[in-house]
N, C-alpha and C positions, 0 to 999 in steps of 0.2 A: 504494500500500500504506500505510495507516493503521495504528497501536494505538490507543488509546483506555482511559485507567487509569478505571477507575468504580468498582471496593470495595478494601479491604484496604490504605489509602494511607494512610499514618500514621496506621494502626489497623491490629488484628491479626483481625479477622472480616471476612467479606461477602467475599470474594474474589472476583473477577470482572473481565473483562480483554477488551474490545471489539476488536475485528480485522475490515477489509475490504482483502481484498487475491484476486485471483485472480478477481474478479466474485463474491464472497463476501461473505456477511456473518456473522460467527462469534462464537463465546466460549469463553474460556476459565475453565473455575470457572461457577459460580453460586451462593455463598453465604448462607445464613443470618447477616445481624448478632446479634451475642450478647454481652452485655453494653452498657455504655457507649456512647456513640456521643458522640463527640467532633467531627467535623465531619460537615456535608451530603455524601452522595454527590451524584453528577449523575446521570440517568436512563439507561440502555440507550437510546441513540439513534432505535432504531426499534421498533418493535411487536415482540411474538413472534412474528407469521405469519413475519413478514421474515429474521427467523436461518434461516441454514439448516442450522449444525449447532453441538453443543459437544463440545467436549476437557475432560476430566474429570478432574484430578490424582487426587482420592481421595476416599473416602466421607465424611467427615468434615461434619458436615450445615455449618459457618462455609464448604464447599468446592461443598455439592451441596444444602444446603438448600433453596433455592428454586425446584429443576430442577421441581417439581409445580405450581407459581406459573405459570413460562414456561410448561407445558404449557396451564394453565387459561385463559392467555393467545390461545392459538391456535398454539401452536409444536407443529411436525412433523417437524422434521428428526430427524438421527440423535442421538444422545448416546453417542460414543465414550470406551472406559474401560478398563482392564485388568480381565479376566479376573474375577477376587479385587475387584475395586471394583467390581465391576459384580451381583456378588453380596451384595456388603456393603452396597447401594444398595439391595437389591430389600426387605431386612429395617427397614436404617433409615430409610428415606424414608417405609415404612408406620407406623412407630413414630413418624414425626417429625407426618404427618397424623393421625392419633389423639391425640396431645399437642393437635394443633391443636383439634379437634374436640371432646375434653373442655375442653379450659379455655372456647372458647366456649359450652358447655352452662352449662359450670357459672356463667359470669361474664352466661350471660344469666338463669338462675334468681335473681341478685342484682338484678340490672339488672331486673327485671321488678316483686319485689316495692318495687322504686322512683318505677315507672314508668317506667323507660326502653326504649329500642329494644332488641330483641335483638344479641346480637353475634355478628360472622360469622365464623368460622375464616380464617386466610389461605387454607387450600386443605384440600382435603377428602381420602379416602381415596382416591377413584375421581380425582381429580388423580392422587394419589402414583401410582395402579396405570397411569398413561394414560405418564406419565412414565418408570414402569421399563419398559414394553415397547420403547420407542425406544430403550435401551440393547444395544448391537453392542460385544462384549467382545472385547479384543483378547489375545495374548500381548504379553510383555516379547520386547524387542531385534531384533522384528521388523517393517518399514516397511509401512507402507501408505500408498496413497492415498486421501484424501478425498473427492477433485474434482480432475477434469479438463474444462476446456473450451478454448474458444478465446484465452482470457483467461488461463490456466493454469492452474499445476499446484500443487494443495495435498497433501506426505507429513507421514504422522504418526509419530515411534516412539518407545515407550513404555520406559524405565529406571526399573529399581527405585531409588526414591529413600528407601526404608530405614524408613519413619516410622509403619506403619502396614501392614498386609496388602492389599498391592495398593496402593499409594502409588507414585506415577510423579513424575519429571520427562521433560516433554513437547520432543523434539526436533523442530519445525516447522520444513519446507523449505518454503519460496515461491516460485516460479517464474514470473514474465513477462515473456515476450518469451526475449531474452537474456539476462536478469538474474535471479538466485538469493540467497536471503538464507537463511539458517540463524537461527532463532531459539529460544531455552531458553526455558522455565518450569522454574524448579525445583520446583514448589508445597512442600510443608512438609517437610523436608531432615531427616534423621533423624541420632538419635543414634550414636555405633560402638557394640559390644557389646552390646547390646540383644539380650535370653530372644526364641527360637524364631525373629524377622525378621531378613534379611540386612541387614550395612550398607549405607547409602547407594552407591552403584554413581558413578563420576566419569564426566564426560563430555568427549570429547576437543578442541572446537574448536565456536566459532560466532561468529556474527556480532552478537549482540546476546543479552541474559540477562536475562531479568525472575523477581529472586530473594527469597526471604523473609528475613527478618533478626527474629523472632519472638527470638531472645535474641539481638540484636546488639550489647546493651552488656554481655552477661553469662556467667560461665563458670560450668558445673556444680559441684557439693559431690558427687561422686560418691560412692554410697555402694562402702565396700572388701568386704565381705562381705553381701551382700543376706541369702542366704538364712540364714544363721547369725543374723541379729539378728530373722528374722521368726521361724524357729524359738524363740530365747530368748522374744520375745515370748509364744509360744504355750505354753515350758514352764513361765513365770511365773503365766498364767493359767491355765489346769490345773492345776495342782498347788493353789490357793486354791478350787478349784472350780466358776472361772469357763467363759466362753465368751466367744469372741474375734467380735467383730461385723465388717467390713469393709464400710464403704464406697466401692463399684469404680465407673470405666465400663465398662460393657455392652461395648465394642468396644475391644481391644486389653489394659487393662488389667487383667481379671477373668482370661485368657488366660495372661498372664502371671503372676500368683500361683497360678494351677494349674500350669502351668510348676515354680515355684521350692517350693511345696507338696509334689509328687510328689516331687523331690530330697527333703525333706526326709521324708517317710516312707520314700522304699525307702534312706536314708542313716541313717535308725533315729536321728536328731538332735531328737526329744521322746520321752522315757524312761518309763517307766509310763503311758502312756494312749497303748496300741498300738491303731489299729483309729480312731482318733479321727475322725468323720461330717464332711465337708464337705457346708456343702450351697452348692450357685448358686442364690439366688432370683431371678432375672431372665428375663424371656421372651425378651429382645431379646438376655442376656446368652448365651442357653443356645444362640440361631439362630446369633448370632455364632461360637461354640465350631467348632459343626458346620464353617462356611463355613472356619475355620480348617484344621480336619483334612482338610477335601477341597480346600484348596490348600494343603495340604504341600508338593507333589513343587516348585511354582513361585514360592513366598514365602518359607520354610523355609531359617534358616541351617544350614551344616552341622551344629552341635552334634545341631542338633532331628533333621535328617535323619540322624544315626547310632542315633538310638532309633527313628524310622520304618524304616531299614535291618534290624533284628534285630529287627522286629514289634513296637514297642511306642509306644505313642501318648504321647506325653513330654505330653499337657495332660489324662489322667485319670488314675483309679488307682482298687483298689479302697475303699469307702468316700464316695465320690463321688456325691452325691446332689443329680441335676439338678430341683429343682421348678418345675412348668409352672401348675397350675389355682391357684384362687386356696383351694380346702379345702388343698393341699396346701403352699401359704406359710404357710397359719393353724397349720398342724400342727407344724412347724419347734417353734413353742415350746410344746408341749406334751413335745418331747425331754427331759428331762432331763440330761443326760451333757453331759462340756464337749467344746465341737464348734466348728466356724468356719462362720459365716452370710457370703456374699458374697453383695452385695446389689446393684441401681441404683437411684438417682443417686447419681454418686459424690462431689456436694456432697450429698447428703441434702435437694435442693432436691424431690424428687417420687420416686413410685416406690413400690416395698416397703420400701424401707431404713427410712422413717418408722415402718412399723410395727413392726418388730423394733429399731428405737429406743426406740419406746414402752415396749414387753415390757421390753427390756433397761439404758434408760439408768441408771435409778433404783438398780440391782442393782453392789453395790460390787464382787461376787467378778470380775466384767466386765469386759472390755476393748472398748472402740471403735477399732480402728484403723484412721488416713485413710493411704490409700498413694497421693495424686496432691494436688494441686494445691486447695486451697480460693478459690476469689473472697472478696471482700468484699459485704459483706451476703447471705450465705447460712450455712444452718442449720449448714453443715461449717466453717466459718471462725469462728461463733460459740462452737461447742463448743472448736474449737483453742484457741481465746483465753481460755480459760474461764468459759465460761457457768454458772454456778451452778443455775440453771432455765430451761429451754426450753419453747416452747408444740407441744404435738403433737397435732394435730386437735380443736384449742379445751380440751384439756386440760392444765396446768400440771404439766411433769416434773420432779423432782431429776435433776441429775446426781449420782450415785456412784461410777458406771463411772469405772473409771481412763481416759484420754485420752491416746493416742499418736499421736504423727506419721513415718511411717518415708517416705517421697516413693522413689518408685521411681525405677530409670535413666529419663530424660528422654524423651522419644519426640521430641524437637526438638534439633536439632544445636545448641551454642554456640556463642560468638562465634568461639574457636578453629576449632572445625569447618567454621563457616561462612567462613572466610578461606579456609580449606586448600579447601572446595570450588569455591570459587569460583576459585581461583588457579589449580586444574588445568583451567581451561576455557580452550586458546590461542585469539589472535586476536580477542579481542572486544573492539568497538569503543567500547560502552555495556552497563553495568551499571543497570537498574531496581531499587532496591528498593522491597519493599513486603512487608505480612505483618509488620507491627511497628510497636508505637509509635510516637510523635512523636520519641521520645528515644532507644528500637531503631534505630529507623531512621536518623533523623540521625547515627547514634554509628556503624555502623555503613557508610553514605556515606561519611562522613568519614574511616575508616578505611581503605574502598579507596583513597579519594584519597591518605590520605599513602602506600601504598603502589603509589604511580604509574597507577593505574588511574581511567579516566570513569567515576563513579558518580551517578545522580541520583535525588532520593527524589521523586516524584511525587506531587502531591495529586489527587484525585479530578476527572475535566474533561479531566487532561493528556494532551495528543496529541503522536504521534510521527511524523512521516512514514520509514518504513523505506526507501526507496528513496534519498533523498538525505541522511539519516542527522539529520535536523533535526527540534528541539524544536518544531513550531508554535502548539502553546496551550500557553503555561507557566502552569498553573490556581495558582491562589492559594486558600489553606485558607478555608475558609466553614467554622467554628464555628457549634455549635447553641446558640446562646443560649436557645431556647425549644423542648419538645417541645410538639405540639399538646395536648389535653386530652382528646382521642378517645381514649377506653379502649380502640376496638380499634387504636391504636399503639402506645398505652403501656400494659397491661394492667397496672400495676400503679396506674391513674388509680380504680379503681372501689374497690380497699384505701385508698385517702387519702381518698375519700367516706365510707368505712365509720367509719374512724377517726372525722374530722370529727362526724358523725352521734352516734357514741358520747361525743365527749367535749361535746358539744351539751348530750344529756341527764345524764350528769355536771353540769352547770353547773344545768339546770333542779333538779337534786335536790341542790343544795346551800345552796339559802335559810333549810335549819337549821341548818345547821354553825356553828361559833363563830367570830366575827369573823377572829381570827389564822389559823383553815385557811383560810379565804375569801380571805386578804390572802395566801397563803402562794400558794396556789392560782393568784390571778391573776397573782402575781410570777412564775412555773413557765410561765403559758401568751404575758405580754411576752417573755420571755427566749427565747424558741424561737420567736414571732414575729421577734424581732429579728435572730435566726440566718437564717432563713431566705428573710426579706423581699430584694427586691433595689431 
């Protein structure tokens, strides 16, 4: 019996977790990297014909992103899921191939008028669609088998792990011979009290735990009154005449401000502008919704199931305006009246939200408000920080809009949480982390350790023999000093062509300008040479 660590090792995307045990060959996760990438993975060991099945924490594409890849690959097997993830797959895996699918259209209409080669999606639509049909959905807290052969026995059973609708930690029994080993996956460990999903669920005993540590150096700023301070938000803007713009994700987070939205209309907590229009403009956001409502009865905390109990759906209300085609996004701002737009992406990196940015940034009576997480260098972390002018579809925007930041409850347990969960699992022998930083993680390791427990933070490579409980490749971090120059790994390689290209001819059309812009000019383009030369 093997592991095998290959994503999410001291990094917080690409999840993915190699297992042969039982005459098997398995995975667990298959992630999409996103963002950054701070060291080499190592490759899945063998081909995709050769898996023969995956264990699926949660839709989350850093979780399942590349489930349409393995299929493209030649993989057959099954892809086991809970219920609720297995639904939230069938939506986002097709949304995550057509992401695919435009950016290569549109990065090979660039590429073309350059001469270069076309560029090719990592996987197509008819990937994604080949991929969701070998998903076999399970219920929570009930065991199954895998595989049975001569060689053993692989059960699977699925705990709500709190983070997300239909989010699991994965209880795997392993069986050969005589010998039985119990092993955890937490995958992404969820916050307490968290609108409409139950908390994380503890697990009682195992023999080994490969767990996330995603804020393991850090504890939440819990907000004390959520819905009270989005309400004020809204009766601030309203009452000046504005309209409050929201940038969401699609899956979980849009969910949850309809959630804390409906308190706040049937709670009559925004005062003269009764009747006030929500609209959802997201296609992915509005599929999501639905998959929410029709697993109530099995993802659903009590709160939410006491409105579901007395007939009432706690994530609409009336006023509630779902738009789907793209006449009826365009129409959105032809409304007049002050209303709430909930949009995707909910960095403002793609989507609709760009466009009802456009319509609305410039407009001071406005409000923008981000309710999650901005990265760095993306259009949402710009406006936070204040951006003065933004560029929107090669057009130059003022900001006017006032700029709020309200960060919703976490949908990732903290460092606190992440102790106490971990604590309630007796009898383990080794603790994995992974699903965190360099600095998560390590903080995090070092934390079980002074509280008497084996922790070890794996880098990508690292092998475990489960049977005699022994580290046998202790992988050493491989840093990426260099990405390739291949636009299609680094999609952002063919914008630093453009750039190049533009400030080219800038230079050719400056032999009239007067000595000092010239001198001014070439001093501006050393200095940013010199940044970034190595």
């Amino acid at each position: 019996m093997k592991i095998m660590f290959i994503g999410a090792t001291h990094e917080v995307t690409g999840s993915c977790t190699y297992i042969e045990a039982c005459g098997k060959k398995f995975l667990v996760d298959f992630g999409m990297e996103q963002g950054a990438d701070m060291f080499e993975n190592v490759k899945v060991p063998v081909p995709p014909s050769e898996i023969d099945f995956v264990l699926l924490t949660h839709a989350h594409i850093d979780h399942s992103g590349l489930l349409p890849l393995l299929y493209a690959g030649g993989f057959t097997g099954e892809i086991h899921a809970t219920t609720a993830t297995s639904h939230l797959c069938n939506v986002m895996l097709r949304d995550s191939a057509h992401i695919q699918e435009f950016e290569a259209e549109w990065r090979s209409r660039k590429a073309k008028r350059r001469g270069e080669d076309d560029f090719e999606p990592l996987y197509t639509t008819d990937d994604a669609l080949g991929a969701i049909e070998l998903f076999v959905p399970h219920p929570y807290e009930t065991e199954f088998t895998v595989s049975e052969t001569q060689l053993g026995q692989v059960k699977v059973m699925f705990r709500d792990a709190g983070h997300l609708l239909g989010s699991a930690s994965i209880i795997l029994t392993l069986t050969e011979g005589n010998q039985s080993k119990c092993i955890v996956f937490s995958g992404d460990i969820g916050n307490t009290d968290q609108p409409l999903i139950r908390d994380p669920q503890y697990i009682e005993s195992a023999d080994y735990v490969i767990m996330e540590s995603t804020y393991g150096d850090r504890l939440h700023n819990r907000p004390t009154d959520y819905v009270t301070a989005l309400a004020d938000v809204f009766q601030t803007t309203f009452d000046r005449g504005g309209s409050v713009i929201i940038p969401s994700f699609a899956v979980g987070r849009t969910q949850e401000m309809l959630y804390f939205i409906r308190k706040i209309k049937t709670e009559n907590l925004v005062r003269n502008h009764d009747n006030f229009p929500v609209y959802v403009d997201s296609p992915l956001a509005n599929e999501a919704t639905d998959i929410f409502i029709n697993n109530r009865e099995s993802c659903y905390d009590e709160e939410a199931l006491s409105y579901v109990r007395r007939g009432i759906n706690p994530i609409t209300f009336d006023d509630l305006i779902r738009t789907v085609s793209s006449d009826e996004s365009r129409a959105i701002n032809s409304d007049n009246r002050p209303k709430v737009i909930i949009s995707a992406s909910g960095m403002c990196e793609a989507g609709r939200i760009k466009h009802h940015l456009k319509h609305n940034l410039w407009i001071p009576e406005n409000t923008i408000l981000f309710v999650g997480y901005q990265a760095v260098n993306t259009l949402g972390r710009s406006l936070v920080e204040g951006a003065k002018k933004v560029k929107l579809f090669g057009e130059t925007v003022k900001v006017s809009a006032e700029i709020k930041q309200l960060p919703g409850v976490s949908g990732h347990a903290d460092m606190n949480g992440l102790v106490k969960w971990a604590e309630n699992i007796k009898n383990v022998k080794k603790y994995f982390i992974i699903h965190g930083d360099e600095k998560a993680s390590e903080h995090f390791k070092n934390l079980l350790q002074e509280r008497g427990l084996d922790a070890y933070a794996p880098y990508s490579g690292a092998e475990f023999d489960i049977l005699t409980g022994e580290i046998t490749v202790d992988a050493k971090p491989a840093p990426i000093v260099h990405k390739t120059t291949n636009a299609n790994n680094n999609i952002y390689y063919s914008d630093l062509l453009d750039a190049s290209e533009r400030l080219y001819n800038l230079i050719k059309r400056s032999g009239g300008r007067t000595n000092a812009d010239m001198r001014k000019l070439a001093e501006k383009i050393n200095k940013l040479c010199d940044k970034w030369e190595i």
